[in-house]
LUMMAR-651967 format. One record per residue (C-alpha): residue number from 1; x, y, z. Coordinates in Angstrom, 3 decimals. Layout:
REM LUMMAR-651967
 resi        x        y        z
  NUM        X        Y        Z
...
REM end
This chain:
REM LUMMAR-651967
 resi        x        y        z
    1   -3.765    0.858  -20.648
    2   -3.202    2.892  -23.633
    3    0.443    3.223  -24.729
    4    2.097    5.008  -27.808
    5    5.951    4.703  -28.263
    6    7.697    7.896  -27.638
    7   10.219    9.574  -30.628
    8   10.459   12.590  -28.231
    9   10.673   13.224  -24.464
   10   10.304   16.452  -22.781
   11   13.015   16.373  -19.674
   12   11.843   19.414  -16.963
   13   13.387   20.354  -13.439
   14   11.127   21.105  -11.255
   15   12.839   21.941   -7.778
   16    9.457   23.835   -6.653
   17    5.688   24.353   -7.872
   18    6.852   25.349  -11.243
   19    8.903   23.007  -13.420
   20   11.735   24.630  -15.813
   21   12.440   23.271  -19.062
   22   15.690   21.517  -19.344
   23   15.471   20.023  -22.880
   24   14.340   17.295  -25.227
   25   15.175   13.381  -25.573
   26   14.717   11.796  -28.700
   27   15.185    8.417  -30.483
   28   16.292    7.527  -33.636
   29   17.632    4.145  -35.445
   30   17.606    2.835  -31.580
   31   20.475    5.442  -30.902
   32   19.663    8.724  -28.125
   33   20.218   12.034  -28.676
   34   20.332   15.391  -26.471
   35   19.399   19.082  -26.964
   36   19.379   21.143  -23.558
   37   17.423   24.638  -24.181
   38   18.768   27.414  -24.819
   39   17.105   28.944  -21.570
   40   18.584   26.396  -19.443
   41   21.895   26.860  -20.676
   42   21.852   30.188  -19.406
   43   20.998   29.474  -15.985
   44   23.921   27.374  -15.735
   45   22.900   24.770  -13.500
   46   24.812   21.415  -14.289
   47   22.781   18.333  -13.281
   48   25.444   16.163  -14.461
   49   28.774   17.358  -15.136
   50   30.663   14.480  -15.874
   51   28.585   12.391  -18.981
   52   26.109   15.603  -19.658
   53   28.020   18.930  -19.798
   54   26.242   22.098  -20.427
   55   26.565   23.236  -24.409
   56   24.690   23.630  -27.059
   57   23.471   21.257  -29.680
   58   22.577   18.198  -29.926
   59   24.954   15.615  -27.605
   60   24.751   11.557  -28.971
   61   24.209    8.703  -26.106
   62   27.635    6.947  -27.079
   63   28.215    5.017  -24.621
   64   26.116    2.458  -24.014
   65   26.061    1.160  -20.442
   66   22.144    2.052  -20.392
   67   21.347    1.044  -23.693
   68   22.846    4.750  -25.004
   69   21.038    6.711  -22.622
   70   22.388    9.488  -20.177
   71   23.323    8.423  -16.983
   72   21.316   11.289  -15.284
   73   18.171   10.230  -16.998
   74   18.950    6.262  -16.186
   75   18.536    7.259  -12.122
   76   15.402    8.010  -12.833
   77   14.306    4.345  -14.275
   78   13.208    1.977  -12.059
   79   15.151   -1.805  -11.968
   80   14.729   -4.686  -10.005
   81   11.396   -5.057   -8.322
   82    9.814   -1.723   -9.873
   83   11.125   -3.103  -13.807
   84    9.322   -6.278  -12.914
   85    6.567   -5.223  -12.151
   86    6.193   -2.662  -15.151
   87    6.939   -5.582  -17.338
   88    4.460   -8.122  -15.913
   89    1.691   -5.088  -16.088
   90    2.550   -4.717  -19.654
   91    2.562   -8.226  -20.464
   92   -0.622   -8.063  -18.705
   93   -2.152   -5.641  -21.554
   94   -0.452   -7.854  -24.246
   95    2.433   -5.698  -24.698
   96    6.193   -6.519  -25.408
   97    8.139   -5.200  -22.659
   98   11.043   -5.954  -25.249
   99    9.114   -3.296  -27.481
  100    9.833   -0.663  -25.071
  101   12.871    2.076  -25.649
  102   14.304    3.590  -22.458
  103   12.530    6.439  -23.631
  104    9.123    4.743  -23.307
  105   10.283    3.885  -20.156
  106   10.680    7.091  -18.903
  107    7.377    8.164  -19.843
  108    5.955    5.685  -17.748
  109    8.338    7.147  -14.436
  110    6.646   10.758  -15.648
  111    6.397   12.775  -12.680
  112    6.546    9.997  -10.231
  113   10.154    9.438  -10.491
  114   12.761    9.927   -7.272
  115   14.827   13.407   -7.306
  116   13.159   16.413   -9.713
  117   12.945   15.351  -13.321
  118    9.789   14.931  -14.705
  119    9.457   13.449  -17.950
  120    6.456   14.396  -20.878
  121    4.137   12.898  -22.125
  122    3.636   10.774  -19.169
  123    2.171    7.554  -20.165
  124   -1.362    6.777  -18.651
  125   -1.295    5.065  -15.073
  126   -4.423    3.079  -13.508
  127   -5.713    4.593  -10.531
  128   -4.285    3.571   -7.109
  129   -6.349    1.482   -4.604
  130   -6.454    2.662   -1.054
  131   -5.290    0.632    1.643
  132   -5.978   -0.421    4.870
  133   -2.604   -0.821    6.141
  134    0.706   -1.789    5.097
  135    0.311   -5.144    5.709
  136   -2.711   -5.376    3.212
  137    0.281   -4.038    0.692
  138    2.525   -7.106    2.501
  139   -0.315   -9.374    1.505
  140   -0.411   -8.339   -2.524
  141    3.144   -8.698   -2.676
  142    3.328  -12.034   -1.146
  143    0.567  -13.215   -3.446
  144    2.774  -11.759   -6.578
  145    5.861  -13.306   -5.602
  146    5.183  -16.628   -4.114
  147    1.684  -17.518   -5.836
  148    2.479  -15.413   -9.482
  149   -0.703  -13.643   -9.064
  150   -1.326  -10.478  -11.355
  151   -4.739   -8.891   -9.456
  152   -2.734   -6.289   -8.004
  153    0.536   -6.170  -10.247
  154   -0.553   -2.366  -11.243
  155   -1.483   -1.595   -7.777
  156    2.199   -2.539   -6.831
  157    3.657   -0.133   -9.720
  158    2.038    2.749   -8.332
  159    2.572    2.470   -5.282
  160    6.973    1.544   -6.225
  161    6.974    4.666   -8.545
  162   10.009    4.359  -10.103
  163   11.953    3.106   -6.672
  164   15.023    0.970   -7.647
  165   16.564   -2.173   -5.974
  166   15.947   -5.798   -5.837
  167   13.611   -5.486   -2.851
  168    9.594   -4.666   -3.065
  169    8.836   -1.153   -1.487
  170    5.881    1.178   -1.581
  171    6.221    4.927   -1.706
  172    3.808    6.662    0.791
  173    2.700    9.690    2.336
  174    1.936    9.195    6.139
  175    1.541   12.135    8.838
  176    2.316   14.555    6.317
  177    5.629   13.004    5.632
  178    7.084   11.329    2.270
  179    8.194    7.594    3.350
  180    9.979    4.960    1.427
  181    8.857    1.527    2.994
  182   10.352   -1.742    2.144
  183    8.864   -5.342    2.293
  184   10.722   -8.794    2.612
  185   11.463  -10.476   -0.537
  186   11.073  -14.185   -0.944
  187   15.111  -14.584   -0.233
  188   15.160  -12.383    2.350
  189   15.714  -13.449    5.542
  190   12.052  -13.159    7.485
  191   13.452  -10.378    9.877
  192   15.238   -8.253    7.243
  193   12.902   -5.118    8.465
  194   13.972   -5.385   12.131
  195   17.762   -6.258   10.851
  196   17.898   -2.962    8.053
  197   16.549   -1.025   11.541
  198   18.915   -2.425   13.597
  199   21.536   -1.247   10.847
  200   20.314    2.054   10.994
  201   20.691    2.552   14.802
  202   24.303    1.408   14.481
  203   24.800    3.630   11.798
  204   23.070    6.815   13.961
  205   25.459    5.929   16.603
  206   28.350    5.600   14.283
  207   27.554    9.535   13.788
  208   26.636    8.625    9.640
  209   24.523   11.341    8.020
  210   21.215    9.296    7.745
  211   17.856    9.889    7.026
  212   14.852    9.735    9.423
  213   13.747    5.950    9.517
  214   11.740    4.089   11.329
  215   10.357    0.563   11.722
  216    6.624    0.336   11.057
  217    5.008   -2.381   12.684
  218    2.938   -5.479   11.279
  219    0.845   -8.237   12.085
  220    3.025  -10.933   11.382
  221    6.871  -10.718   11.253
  222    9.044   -8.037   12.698
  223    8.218   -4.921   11.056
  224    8.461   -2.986    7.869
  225   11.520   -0.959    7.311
  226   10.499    2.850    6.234
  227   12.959    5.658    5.708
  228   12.077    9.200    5.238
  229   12.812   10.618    1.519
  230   14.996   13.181    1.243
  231   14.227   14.146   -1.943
  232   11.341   15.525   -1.490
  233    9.009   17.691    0.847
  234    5.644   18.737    0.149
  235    6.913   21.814   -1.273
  236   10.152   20.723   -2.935
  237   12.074   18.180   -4.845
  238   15.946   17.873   -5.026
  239   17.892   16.658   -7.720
  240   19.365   13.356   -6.560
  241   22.390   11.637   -8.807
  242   23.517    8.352   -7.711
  243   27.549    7.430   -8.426
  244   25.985    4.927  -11.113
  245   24.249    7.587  -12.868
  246   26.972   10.136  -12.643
  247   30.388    8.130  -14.086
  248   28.021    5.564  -16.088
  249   28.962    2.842  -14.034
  250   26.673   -0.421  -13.774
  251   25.702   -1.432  -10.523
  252   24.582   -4.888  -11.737
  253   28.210   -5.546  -12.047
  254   31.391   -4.295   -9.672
  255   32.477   -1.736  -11.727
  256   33.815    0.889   -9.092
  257   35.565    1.119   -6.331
  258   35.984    3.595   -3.559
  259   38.985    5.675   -4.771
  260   36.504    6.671   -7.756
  261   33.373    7.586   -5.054
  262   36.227    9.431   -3.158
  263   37.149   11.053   -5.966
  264   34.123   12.115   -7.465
  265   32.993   12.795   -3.832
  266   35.940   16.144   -3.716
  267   35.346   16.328   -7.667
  268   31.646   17.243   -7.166
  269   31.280   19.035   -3.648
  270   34.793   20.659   -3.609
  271   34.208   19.878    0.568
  272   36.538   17.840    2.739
  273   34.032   17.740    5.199
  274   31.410   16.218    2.447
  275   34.628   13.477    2.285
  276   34.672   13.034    5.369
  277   31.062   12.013    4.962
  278   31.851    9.663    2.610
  279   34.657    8.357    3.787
  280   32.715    7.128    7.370
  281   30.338    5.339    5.186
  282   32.920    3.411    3.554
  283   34.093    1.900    6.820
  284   31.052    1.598    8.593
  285   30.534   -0.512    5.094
  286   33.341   -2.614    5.789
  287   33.281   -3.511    9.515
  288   29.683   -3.791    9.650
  289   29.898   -6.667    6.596
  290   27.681   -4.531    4.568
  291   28.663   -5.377    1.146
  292   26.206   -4.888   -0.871
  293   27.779   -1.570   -1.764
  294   27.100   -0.918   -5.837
  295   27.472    2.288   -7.683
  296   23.333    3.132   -6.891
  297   23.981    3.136   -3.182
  298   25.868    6.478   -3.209
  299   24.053    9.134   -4.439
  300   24.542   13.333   -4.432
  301   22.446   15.755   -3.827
  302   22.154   19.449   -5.665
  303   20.485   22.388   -4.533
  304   18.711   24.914   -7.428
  305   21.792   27.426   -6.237
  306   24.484   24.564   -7.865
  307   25.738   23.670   -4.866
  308   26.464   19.527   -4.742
  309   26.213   17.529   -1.253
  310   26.573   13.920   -0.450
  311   22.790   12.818    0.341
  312   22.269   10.711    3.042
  313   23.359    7.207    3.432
  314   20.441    4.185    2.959
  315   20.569    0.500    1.649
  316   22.826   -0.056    5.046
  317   22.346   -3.805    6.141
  318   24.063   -6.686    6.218
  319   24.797   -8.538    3.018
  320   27.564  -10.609    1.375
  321   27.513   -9.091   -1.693
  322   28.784  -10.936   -4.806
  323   30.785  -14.103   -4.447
  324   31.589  -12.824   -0.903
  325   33.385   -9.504   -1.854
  326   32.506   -5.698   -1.580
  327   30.957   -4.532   -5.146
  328   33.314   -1.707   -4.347
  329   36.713   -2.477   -3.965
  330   38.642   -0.905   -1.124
  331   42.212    0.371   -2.513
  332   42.001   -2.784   -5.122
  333   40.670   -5.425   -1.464
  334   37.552   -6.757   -2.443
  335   37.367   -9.690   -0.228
  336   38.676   -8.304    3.279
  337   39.732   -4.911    2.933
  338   41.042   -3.595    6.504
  339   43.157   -1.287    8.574
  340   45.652   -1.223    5.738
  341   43.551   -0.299    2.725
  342   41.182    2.017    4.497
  343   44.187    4.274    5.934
  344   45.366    3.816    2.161
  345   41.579    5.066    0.794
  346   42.188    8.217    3.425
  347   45.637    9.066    1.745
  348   44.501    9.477   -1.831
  349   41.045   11.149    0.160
  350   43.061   14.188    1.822
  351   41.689   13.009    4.976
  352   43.916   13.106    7.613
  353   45.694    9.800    9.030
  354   44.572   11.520   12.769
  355   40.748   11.640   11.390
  356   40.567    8.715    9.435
  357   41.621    6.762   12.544
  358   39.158    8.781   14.571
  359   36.306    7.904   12.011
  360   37.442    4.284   12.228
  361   37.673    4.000   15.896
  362   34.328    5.576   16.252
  363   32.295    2.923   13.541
  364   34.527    0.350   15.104
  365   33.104    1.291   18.745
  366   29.507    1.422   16.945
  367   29.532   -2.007   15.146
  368   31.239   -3.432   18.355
  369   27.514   -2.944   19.896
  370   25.782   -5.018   17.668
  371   23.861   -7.326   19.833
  372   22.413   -4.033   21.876
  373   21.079   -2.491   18.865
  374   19.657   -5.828   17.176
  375   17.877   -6.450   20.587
  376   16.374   -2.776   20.110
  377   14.892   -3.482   16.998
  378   13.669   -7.080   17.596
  379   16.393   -9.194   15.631
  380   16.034  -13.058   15.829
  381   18.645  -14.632   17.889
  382   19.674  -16.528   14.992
  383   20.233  -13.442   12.783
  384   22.139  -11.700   16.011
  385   24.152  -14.147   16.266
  386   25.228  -15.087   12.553
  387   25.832  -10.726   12.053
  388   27.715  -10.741   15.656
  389   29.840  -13.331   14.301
  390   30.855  -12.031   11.155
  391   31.184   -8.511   12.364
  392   33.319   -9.734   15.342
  393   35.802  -11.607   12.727
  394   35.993   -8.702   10.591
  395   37.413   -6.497   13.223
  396   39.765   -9.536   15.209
  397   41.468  -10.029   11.376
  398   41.624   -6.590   10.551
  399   41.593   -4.553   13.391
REM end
């Protein structure tokens, strides 16, 4: 691996085949600067209006919730399971991850990252292996985690591109379609695939605007989770922004709540019905005990004309989340928001008390089915049971 550190990055959009220059990164006494193009500027397309305005001249990374750099650019970094295994592949080549500026880091995403930046010069990459089948991928993994073996640690970055979030997943191209499949972690509960798909009919039936997904099978174990991307096609990439990126929030800590996604929801899209959207996720969220709801788990989508949408929802499962709250706080209820605080979120929302009880009778109706949807998709009795029970209590307290 050869690897030089970076005192400039080159930052392109690149929506179609040919990528448009949106300006230049650079570094200096560990503090990040900004210059869009001139040519850019003119087109007038704002890829992040609240901590990256369109002007001219050179804009300093004050704030420093990613180390000084621009929350737009930060959605592009990998964290989790795809920082991990950059680090352990440069430790591998005797190089200090701790060396690295985000700006390094982003020339190792290149033009592999999610949404349509691209960043130059892209640092060098090993070429990929091909695979049988997922569950060869299954077996690298488990021999990384468990056993700390490093045969296949580069293998694994490829193949994670610069995917975020705790849990190990492989992007992939299969029947002409772009897929994002996950794997179990060692925590994980062994069925997490068939319990994430389970999710995911639930949230189809609670009418959520969802990706395609799909639960791929495997030799041992329930299945792998895939969903399709939707930011990109084989013709075109869309700019994705994720709430984290957009108001410089960490999602590593609770630092939001939903007022603020509700907020910047209208702020951005201008579109009750986009709020709407939102809003349904929020309390499919809370009576389906999904609370593992951070700041990268809402995300917007923009469209080369400037036109912002909420993208679909993903990362829908069942989780505690922190110290058994919500990481985002419903009307200042972390712990066991309800009927009260969600008609409350819908006030503030401009959603209509007649359509935010509609939306919550609807989820409610959804999450009600559980135990037909986790028999679907192949859920352990155990794991039925444990999610029927805590979905059940959330809607006999609150409901």
């Amino acid at each position: 691996m050869k690897f030089d550190h970076a005192k400039v990055v080159h930052v392109y959009y690149k929506p179609l085949e040919d990528k448009i220059f949106v300006g230049r990164l650079a570094i200096n006494n560990r503090k990040i600067f900004f210059e869009y193009d001139a040519s850019f500027l003119e087109k007038g397309l704002n890829l992040s209006p609240f901590k990256l305005p369109l002007k001219s001249g050179v804009i300093a990374g004050n704030d420093y919730t990613f180390d000084g750099l621009f929350g737009v650019f930060n959605d592009s970094l990998p964290d989790g399971w795809g920082r991990l295994l950059l680090d352990r592949t440069l430790i591998k080549h005797n190089i200090n991850p701790g060396s690295l500026s985000v700006l390094d880091r982003l020339c190792f995403v290149g033009s592999n990252g999610m949404g349509a930046l691209i960043y130059e010069p892209e640092a060098e990459h090993t070429a990929s292996i091909t695979h049988e089948s997922l569950d060869q991928i299954a077996e690298q993994i488990v021999d990384f985690q468990e056993y700390d073996k490093d045969q296949y640690v580069e293998d694994l970055l490829n193949l994670g591109g610069s995917s975020s979030g705790a849990r190990p997943k492989v992007l992939m191209h299969i029947d002409n379609e772009h897929w994002l499949i996950k794997f179990p972690s060692h925590v994980d509960l062994k069925d997490i695939g068939a319990i994430e798909y389970a999710y995911h009919l639930m949230a189809q039936d609670a009418d959520l605007y969802l990706p395609k997904s799909k639960l791929f099978p495997a030799r041992k174990g329930s299945g792998f989770f895939g969903t399709k991307r939707f930011d990109i096609t084989d013709d075109a990439r869309v700019h994705m922004h994720t709430i984290s990126g957009l108001l410089h929030a960490d999602h590593r800590n609770p630092s939001i709540d939903y007022e603020m996604i509700m907020k910047a929801t209208m702020h951005l899209t201008k579109d009750i019905k986009e709020c709407e959207k939102q809003y349904r996720v929020c309390v499919f969220n809370v009576l389906s005990h999904n609370r593992d709801d951070h700041s990268k788990n809402f995300s917007f989508l923009i469209d080369p004309n400037g036109t912002w949408r909420v993208s679909p929802s993903y990362d829908l499962t069942f989780s505690s989340g922190p110290s058994g709250e919500h990481c985002s706080m419903v009307m200042g209820e972390g712990k066991n928001p309800g009927i009260k605080q969600l008609l409350e979120l819908a006030t503030i929302s401009n959603i209509k008390k007649t359509d935010a009880l509609t939306i919550i009778n609807e989820v409610k109706s959804s999450v009600s089915k559980w135990p037909s949807f986790a028999k679907d998709a192949g859920v352990s009795t155990s794991s039925t049971k444990l999610i029927d029970a805590a979905i059940a209590k959330i809607i006999k307290d609150n409901l």
